[in-house]
Structure formats: structure tokens, C-alpha cells
C-alpha positions as CSV (number, residue, x, y, z in Angstrom):
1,X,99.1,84.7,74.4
2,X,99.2,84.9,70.5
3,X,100.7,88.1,69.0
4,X,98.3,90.6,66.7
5,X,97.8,89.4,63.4
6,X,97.6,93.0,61.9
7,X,101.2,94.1,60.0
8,X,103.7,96.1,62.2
9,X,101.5,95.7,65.6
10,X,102.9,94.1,68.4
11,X,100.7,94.0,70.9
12,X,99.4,90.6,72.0
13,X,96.1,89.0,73.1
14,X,93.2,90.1,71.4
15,X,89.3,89.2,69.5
16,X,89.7,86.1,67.6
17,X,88.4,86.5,64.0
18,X,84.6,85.4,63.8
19,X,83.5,82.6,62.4
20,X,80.7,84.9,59.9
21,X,82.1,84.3,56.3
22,X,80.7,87.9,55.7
23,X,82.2,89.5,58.7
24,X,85.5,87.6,58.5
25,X,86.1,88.6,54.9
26,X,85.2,92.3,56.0
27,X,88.2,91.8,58.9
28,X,90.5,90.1,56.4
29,X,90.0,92.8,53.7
30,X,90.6,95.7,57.0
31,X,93.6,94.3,58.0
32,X,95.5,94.4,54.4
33,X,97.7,91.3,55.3
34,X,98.9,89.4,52.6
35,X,99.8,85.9,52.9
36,X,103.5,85.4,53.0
37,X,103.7,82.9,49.8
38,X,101.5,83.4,47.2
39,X,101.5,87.2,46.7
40,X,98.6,87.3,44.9
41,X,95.9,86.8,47.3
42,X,95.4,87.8,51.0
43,X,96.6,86.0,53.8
44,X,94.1,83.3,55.6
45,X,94.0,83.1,59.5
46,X,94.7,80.7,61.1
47,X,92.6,78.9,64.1
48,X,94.4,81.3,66.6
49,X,94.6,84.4,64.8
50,X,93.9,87.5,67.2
51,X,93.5,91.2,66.4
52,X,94.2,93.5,69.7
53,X,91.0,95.7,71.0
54,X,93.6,99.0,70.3
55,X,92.1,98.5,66.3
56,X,88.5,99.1,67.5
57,X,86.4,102.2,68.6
58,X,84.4,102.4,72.0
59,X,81.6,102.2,69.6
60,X,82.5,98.4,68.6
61,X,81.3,97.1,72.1
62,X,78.4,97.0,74.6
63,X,78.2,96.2,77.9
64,X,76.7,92.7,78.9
65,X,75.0,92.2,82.4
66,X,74.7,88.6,81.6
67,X,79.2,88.7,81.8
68,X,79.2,90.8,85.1
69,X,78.9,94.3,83.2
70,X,82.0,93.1,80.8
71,X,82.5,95.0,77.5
72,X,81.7,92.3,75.1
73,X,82.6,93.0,71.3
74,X,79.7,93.5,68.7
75,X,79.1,90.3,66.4
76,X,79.0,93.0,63.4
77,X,82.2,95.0,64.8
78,X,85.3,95.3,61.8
79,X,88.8,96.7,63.2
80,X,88.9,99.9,62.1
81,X,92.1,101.6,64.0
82,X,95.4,101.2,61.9
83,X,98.4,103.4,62.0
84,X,100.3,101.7,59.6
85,X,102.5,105.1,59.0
86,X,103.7,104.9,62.9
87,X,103.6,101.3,63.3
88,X,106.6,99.3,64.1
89,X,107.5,96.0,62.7
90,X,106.8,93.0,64.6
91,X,109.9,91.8,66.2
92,X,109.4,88.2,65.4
93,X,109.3,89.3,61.5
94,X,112.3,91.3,61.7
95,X,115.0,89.1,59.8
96,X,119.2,90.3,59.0
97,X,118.1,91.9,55.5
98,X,114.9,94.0,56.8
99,X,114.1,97.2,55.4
100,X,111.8,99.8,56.8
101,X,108.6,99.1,54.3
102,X,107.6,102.4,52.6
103,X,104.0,103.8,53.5
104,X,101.1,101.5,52.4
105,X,98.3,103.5,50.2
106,X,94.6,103.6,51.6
107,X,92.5,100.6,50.9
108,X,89.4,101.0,49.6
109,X,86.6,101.5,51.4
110,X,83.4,99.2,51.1
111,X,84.2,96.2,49.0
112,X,81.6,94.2,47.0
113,X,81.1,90.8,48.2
114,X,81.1,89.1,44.7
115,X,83.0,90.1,41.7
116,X,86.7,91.6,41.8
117,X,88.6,93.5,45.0
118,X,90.9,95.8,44.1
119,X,93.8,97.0,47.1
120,X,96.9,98.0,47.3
121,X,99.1,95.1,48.5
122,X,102.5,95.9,50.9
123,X,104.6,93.2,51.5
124,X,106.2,93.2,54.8
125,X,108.1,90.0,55.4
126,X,110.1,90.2,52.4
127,X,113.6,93.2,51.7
128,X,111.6,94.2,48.5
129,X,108.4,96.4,49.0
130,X,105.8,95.4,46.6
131,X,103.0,97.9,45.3
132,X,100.8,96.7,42.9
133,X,97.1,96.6,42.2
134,X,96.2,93.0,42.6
135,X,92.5,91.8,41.8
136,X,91.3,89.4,43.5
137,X,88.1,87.1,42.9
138,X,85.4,86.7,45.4
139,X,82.5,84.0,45.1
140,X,80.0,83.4,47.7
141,X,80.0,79.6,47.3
142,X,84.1,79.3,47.6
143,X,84.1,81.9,50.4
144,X,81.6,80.4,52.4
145,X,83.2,76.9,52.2
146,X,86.7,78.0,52.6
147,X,85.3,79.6,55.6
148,X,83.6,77.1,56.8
149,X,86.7,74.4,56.7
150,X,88.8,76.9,58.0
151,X,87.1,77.9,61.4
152,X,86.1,74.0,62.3
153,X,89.4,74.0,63.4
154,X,88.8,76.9,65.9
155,X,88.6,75.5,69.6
156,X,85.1,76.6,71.2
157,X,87.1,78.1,74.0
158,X,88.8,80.9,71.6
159,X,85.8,81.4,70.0
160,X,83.6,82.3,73.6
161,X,86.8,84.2,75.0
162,X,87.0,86.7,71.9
163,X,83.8,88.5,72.6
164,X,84.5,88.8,76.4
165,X,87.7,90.9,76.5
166,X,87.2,93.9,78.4
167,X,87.9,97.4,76.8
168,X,88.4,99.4,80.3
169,X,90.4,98.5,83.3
170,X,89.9,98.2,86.8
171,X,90.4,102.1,87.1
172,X,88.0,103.4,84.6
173,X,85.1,101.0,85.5
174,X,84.9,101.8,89.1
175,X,86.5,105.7,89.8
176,X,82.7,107.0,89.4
177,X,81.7,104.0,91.7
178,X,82.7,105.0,95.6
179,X,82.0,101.6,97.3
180,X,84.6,99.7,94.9
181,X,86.9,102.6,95.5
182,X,87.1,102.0,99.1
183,X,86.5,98.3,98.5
184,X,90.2,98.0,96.4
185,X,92.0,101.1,97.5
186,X,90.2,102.0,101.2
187,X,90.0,106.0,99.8
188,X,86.4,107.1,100.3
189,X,86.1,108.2,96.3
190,X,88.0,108.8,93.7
191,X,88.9,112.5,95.1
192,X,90.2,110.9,97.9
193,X,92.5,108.4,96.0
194,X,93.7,111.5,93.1
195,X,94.6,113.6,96.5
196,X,96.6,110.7,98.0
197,X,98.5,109.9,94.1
198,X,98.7,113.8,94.0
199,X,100.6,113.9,97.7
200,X,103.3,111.5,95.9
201,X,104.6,114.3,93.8
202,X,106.1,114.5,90.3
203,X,108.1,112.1,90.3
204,X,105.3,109.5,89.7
205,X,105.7,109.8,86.6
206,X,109.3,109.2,86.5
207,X,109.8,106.0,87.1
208,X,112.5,103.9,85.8
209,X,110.2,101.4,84.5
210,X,107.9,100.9,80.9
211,X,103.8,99.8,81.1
212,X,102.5,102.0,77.6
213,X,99.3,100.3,78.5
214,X,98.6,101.7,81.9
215,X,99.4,105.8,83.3
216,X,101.0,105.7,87.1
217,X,97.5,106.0,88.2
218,X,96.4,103.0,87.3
219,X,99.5,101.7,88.1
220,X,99.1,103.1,91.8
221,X,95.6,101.2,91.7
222,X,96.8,97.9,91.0
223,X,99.7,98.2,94.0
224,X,96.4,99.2,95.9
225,X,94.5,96.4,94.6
226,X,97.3,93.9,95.9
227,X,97.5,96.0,99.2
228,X,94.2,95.9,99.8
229,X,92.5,92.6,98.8
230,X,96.1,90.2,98.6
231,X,95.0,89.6,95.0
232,X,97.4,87.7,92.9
233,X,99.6,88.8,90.1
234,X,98.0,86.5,87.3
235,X,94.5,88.0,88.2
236,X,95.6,91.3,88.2
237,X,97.3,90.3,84.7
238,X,93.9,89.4,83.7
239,X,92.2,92.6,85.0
240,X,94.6,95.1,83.6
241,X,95.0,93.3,80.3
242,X,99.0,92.7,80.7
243,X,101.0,90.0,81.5
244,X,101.3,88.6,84.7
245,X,105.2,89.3,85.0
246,X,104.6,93.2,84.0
247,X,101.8,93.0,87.0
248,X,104.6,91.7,89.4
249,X,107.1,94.7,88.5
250,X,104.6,97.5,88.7
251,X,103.7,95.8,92.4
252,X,107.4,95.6,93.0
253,X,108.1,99.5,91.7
254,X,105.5,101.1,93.5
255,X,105.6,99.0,96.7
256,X,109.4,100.8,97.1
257,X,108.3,104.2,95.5
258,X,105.3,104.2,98.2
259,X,107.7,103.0,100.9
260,X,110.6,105.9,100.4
261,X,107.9,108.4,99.9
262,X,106.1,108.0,102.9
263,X,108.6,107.4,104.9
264,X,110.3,111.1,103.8
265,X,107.1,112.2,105.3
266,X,107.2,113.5,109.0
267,X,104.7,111.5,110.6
268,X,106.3,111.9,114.6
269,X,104.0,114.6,115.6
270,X,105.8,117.2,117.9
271,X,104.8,117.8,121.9
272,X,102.9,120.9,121.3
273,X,101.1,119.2,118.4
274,X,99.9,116.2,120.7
275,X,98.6,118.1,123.2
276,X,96.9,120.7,120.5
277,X,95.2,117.2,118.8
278,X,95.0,115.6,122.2
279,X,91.1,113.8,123.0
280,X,89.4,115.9,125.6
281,X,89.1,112.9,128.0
282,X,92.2,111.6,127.0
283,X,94.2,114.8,128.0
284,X,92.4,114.8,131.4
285,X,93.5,111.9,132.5
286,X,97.4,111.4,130.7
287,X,98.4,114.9,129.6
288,X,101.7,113.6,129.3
289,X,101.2,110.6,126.9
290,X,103.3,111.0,123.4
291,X,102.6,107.7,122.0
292,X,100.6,104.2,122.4
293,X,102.4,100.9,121.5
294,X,101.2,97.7,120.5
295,X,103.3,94.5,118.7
296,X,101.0,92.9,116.0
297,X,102.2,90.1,113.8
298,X,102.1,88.7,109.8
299,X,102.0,85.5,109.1
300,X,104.2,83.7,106.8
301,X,104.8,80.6,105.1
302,X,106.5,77.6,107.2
303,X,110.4,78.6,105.9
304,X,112.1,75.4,104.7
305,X,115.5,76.7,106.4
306,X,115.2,75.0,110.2
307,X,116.6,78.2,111.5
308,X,115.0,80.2,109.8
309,X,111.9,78.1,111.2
310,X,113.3,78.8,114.6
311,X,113.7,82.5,114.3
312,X,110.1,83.2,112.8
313,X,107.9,80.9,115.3
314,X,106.0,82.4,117.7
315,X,104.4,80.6,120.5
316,X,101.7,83.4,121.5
317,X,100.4,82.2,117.7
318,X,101.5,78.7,117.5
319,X,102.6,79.5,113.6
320,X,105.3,81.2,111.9
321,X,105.4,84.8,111.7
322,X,107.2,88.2,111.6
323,X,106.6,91.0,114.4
324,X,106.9,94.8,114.2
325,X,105.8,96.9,117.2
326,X,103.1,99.6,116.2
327,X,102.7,103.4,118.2
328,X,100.2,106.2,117.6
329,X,99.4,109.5,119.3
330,X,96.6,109.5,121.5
331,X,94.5,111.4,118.6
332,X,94.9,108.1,116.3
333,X,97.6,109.2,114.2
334,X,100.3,106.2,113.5
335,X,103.3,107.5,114.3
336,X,105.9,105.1,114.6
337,X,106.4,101.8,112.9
338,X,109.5,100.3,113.9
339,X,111.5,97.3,112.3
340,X,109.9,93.7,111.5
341,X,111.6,91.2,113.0
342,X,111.0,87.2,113.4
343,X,108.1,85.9,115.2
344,X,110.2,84.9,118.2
345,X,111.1,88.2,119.0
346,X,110.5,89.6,122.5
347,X,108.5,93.4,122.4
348,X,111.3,93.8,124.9
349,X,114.2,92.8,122.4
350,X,112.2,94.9,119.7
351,X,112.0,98.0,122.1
352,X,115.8,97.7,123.1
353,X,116.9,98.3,119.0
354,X,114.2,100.9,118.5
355,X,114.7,104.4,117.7
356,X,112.5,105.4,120.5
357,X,115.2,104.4,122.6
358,X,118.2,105.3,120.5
359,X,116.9,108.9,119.2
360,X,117.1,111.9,122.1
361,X,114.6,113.8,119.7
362,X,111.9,111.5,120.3
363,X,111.0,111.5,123.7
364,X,112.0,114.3,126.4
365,X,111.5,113.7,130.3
366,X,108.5,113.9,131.5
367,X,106.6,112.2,128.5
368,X,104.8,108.9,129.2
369,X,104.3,105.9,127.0
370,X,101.5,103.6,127.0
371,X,101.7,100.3,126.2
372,X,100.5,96.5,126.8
373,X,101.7,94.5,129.9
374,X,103.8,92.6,127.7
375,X,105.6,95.4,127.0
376,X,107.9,95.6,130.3
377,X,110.5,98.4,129.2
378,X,110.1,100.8,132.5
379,X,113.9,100.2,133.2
380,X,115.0,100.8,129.7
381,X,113.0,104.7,129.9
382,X,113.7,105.0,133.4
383,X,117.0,106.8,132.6
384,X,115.4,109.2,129.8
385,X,113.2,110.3,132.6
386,X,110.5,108.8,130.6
387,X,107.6,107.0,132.2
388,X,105.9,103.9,130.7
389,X,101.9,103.6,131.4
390,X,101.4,99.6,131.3
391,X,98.8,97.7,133.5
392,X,100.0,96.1,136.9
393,X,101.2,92.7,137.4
394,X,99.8,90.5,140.2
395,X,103.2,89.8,141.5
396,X,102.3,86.3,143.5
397,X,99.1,88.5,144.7
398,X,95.7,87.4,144.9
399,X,94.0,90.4,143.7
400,X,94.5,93.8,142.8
401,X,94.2,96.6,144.9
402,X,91.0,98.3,144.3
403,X,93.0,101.7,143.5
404,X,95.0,99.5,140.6
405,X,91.9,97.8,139.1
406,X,90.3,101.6,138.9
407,X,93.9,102.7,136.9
408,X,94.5,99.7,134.6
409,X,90.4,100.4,133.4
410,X,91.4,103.8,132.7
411,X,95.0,102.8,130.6
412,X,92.7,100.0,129.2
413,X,89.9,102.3,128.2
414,X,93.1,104.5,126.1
415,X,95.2,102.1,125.2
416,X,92.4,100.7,122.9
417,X,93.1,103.0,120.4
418,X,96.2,101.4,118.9
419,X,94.2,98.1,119.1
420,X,91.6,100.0,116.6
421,X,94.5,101.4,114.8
422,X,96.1,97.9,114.4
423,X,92.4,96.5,113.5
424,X,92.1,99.4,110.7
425,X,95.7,99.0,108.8
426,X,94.7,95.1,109.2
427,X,91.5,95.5,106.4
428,X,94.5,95.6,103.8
429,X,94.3,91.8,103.5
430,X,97.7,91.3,102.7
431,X,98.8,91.7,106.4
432,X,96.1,88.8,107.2
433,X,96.9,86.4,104.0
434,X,99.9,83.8,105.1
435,X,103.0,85.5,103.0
436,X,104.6,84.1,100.6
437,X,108.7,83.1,101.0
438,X,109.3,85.1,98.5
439,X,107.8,88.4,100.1
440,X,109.9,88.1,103.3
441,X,112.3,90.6,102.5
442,X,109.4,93.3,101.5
443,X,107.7,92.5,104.2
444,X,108.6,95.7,106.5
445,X,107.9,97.9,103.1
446,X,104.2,96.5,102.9
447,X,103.3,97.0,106.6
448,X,104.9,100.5,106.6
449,X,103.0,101.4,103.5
450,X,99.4,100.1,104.9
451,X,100.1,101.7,108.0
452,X,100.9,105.3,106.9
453,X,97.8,104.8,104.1
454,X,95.7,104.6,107.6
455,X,96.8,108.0,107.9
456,X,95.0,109.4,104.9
457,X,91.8,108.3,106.1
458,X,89.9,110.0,108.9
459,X,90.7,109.5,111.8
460,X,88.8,106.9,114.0
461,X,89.2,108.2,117.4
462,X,86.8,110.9,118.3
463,X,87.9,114.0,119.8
464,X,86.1,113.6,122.5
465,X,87.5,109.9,123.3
């Protein structure tokens, strides 16, 4: 992505200069470059010369349905935003004998086509500062062929890309918009995503990382955007206007900055507060249930390391993957998320490292658990005085006994929730998309962080359930 051509700006990307011999002699005058050997005359772009969308107004652009609603450029548009006083030098110019140029006087505004250009002229590659009025010659007949030479050399590409570069992010084009909210983030509205940034405090703002094109909002909606629809890094490059490395960092800092956050939050909900939040039906037929458990699983890429291949395959999907065991309360509230662990995993081997079993604060006698049949820990609680709720087993039987079927329809008929929970934290695509090697070690960050998101939304089990 070429650099800016306008002096001390170092921004990169940008509106290639038109091909119009009258509107590209207004943009050469605007930007006051002059070129770097004959000091006497203004510099002439090159095929690839850009100037950055920071030197225009709002008013230079208009949106195009034709381009998907894209803010194209007008064809009559001049750069018009300089702060040569404040501006830096560009750091390829910089060279061992640099001084900091003095401050350029104002050009003049409005310059006649034909006859003689008067400007002030600042040199800016060179340890001497020159100010001098320089006239300079304009004819229509050498302009328009010099012009004309000059931009057959532009590739057709550059020339349809420069008037299709968007002047608003992601962000700003769709916060008034409340289906593309919930579409990239999963927040009803825009309320709803400023009350979820808002819940992450002050220290949002400081991070020990640098994006001067973006505010942590934005920044928050792009991890979202990744979260939510498994979108790359070089289209989110594209989208936010920044390079496809910075995308990957802002991902990477607010992926861990969303994970320690959350997980400061106190999502195990007390015994007094599960029975308050309890379902009606729910609490009539297992007062004593404090959560629902349920393994789900992510699926990876094939790992090239054979034990590693071992570890991750799971037979129950035939693929390579990484399993985490998933509770919530009986009002829908995810409560527990414990580690992530290779797809060969028994819930049985998860369960026996859990903090369920290992913290006394968790679970007090009395309590029940319900969970799947392939969660056979009854043995493990037995000794906490805790009883797990799971359906029965046929045991070499025939059939159930009718008084069994009647029970396992009722755990069934609760237990469902966590499946709808699980279903919910799964519209975050990433979870679904095969994971790259490379995300492995974030992968318990990224389902701990769509999970707890699920718990800013409302709630899908009915109180009445």
C-alpha cells in the first residue's frame, strides 16, 4: 500500500490522482510538493501516487448504491485538509542531516489555469529550507499532453479503486442500523452494545497498544466482528481501513482484555439466587437443581504433530477437536465454563479436574446437578452429598420401567436448556468455523468470551419453563 504523496503525512493507502488535466493540476497545485530535483517547478506524480482520504471533507464524497452504499469520492473533489504546522516528516525521507523544516506560508488560493502561478515553495527532502517565490508557466496545450502521457501509464485497476475507498467504518455505517448490529456483534442496538463496552470499565481506554485510526469502540467491534461472523483479518483490514497485521493485534488485545474482564465478573449465582430466578415449573419439579451440564466441542484443523492428532480426535465426531464442558442455572444464566481440553477427553476426565469438584464453595449437600447420560459422575458427588440428575441406563434390560421413562421425560424436558444455551453461544461462528493451528492456544479465551456475551442478552428460557 503506497505511502501519501502529501509532505510530512504518513499515512498510507489513499485516492489516486485523477486522470482530468484540470482537476489534477488543481491537486498538484493543493498539495505544494515540489519535485525533489529541479526546484523550480512542482513535483509530477507518478502512476501510483495516492493522497489519504484524512485531506478531504465529508463534503468530497457521496454515497453510491450502485457500490453497495460505499462512499465514493466526487470526480471534482481537490484535497483540501493540510496541517503542514503539526505534520511530521515521513519516515522514509528522514535522512542523517534532517532538520525540522520551518513553517510553510499559505498558498494561494484559486490559481489561473494559463498564465503564471505564484506559491511559496518549501523544500523538504533537502538540510536547507528554501522560501522563495517561484513562477511557474502554465499552458493548456503542454499541460494537457503532459497529462495525458503521464496517466497512460496508470493501471485501470488504480484508477477504479481510487473512487471506491470508503470514508466510514464498519462502526459508523451500521450503529443507527439494529439488524447489522445484532448481525456482527449479537447486541439488539447500538444501546445495547455502548452498555456492554461501558460494563468493561476505564480501562478500555488503556490499553498497552497504538490504532490512531480507530477509538476502543471500534476496536471492540471488530473483536466482535471476528467473534461473531469468523471473518478474517485481511477483510477486516479492508473494512476498517488498516493493515491486516494491526487487525490481528487489536483481535489479539481485546480477545485477552474481554477474557480477564469477564472472567473477574461473578457469574456462579448463589443458592438463594437460583431459587429466587428459578422457572415456576422448573422449581416444582427439581427445587434443588444448582446447575445443568453439557460437553460441546470446536473443531480444529487436523494437527500435523501425530500426538497431538491423537489427543484432539474425537470419535463421537469422527474429526479433530477440543472439548470444554458447559453449565447454566435452571433460569438460563451460564454459569460455569470449565477448561478446554482435547477432543478425546472423557466428560468424566473433564469433571474429575473441574472446579465443581475441587471448590467446597460451589456446591453444598443437598444440591443436584443435571446433566447428560454421558455424564456418569454420581460416584465422584456422592461424597459431597451432592446428587447428579442424569437419565437411566438400560443396564442389559429390555425396557424401562414405566416410572423411569415418566422421569427421564421430565430431566429431558429441563435439561434442554443448556442444549438452547449451547445452540445460542454457537451463532458466534467462530465456535462452528474449523480453527486454525494457530488459534489453539486461545481457544479456551474465545469460547469463555462468547459464552459470558450470551449473558448480556435476554435470557431465552421463560420463567414459566
Amino acid at each position: 500500500m503506497p505511502c501519501c504523496c502529501v509532505p510530512h503525512c504518513v499515512r498510507r493507502g489513499g485516492h489516486l490522482i485523477p486522470k482530468d488535466s484540470s482537476v489534477r493540476e488543481k491537486w498538484i497545485i493543493a498539495i505544494k510538493r515540489i519535485d525533489p530535483v529541479n526546484k523550480q517547478k512542482l513535483w509530477t506524480p507518478g502512476p501510483g501516487a495516492v493522497v489519504c482520504r484524512a485531506h478531504f471533507t465529508q463534503q468530497d464524497y457521496h454515497i453510491s448504491p450502485a457500490t453497495g452504499n460505499l462512499m465514493r469520492l466526487n470526480k471534482d473533489a481537490v484535497p483540501s485538509v493540510f496541517d503542514f504546522k503539526k505534520a511530521r516528516p515521513c519516515r522514509r525521507r528522514l535522512t542523517k542531516y534532517y532538520k525540522e523544516p520551518s513553517t510553510p506560508k499559505s498558498v494561494t488560493k484559486d490559481p489561473p489555469v494559463t498564465g503564471t502561478v505564484f506559491l511559496h515553495v518549501h523544500d523538504i527532502q533537502r538540510e536547507e529550507t528554501v522560501e522563495s517565490v517561484v513562477p511557474i508557466t502554465v499552458t493548456p496545450n503542454n499541460t494537457e499532453k503532459s497529462y495525458e502521457s503521464s496517466n497512460s501509464a496508470i493501471p485501470e485497476q488504480y484508477i477504479a479503486h481510487s473512487n471506491t475507498q470508503p470514508t466510514l467504518n464498519p462502526l459508523q455505517m451500521y450503529h443507527s442500523n439494529d439488524e447489522a448490529m445484532k448481525y456482527y456483534t449479537s447486541f439488539d442496538n447500538y444501546s445495547h452494545f455502548k452498555f456492554f463496552f461501558n460494563t468493561l470499565g476505564p480501562s478500555a481506554y488503556e490499553l498497552n497498544y497504538s490504532c490512531w485510526t480507530l477509538n476502543p469502540e471500534e476496536h471492540l467491534f471488530l473483536a466482535l466482528m471476528k467473534l461473531r461472523q469468523a471473518k478474517e483479518d485481511f477483510e477486516l483490514s479492508i473494512m476498517f481501513g488498516i493493515s491486516k497485521q494491526t487487525a490481528g493485534r487489536i483481535f489479539k488485545t481485546w480477545l485477552n482484555f474481554l477474557y480477564y474482564q469477564l472472567k473477574d465478573l461473578e457469574v456462579w449465582p448463589s443458592c438463594e439466587t437460583v431459587k429466587q430466578t428459578m422457572p415456576l415449573d422448573f422449581k416444582k419439579k427439581f427445587p434443588t437443581t444448582r446447575v445443568i451440564l453439557d460437553a460441546t466441542e470446536i473443531p480444529i484443523q487436523k494437527p500435523t504433530d501425530l500426538l497431538a492428532q491423537s489427543a484432539t480426535f474425537s470419535s463421537y465426531k469422527n474429526r479433530n477437536t477440543l472439548k470444554t464442558i458447559i453449565g447454566c442455572s435452571p433460569s438460563g444464566l451460564v454459569s460455569y465454563v470449565s477448561d478446554t481440553y482435547g477432543g478425546r477427553a472423557t466428560d468424566r476426565q473433564i469433571m474429575e479436574r473441574s472446579e465443581l469438584l475441587s471448590n467446597p464453595d460451589m456446591l453444598h449437600p443437598g444440591d443436584s446437578i443435571m446433566a447428560d447420560r454421558g455424564i456418569m459422575v454420581q460416584d465422584l458427588f456422592a461424597t459431597k452429598g451432592v446428587f447428579v440428575n442424569t437419565p437411566h441406563l438400560m443396564k442389559s434390560r429390555s425396557q424401562l420401567d414405566p416410572k423411569e421413562v415418566i422421569q427421564d421425560r421430565r430431566v429431558a424436558s429441563k435439561r434442554v436448556h443448556i442444549e438452547r444455551i449451547i445452540g445460542l453461544a454457537k451463532t458466534f461462528k467462530i465456535l462452528k468455523k474449523e480453527l486454525d493451528i494457530s488459534r489453539i492456544p486461545d481457544t479456551h479465551k474465545i469460547i469463555f468470551v462468547c459464552f459470558m456475551i450470551c449473558n448480556f442478552r435476554n435470557s431465552i428460557v421463560d420463567q414459566y419453563a
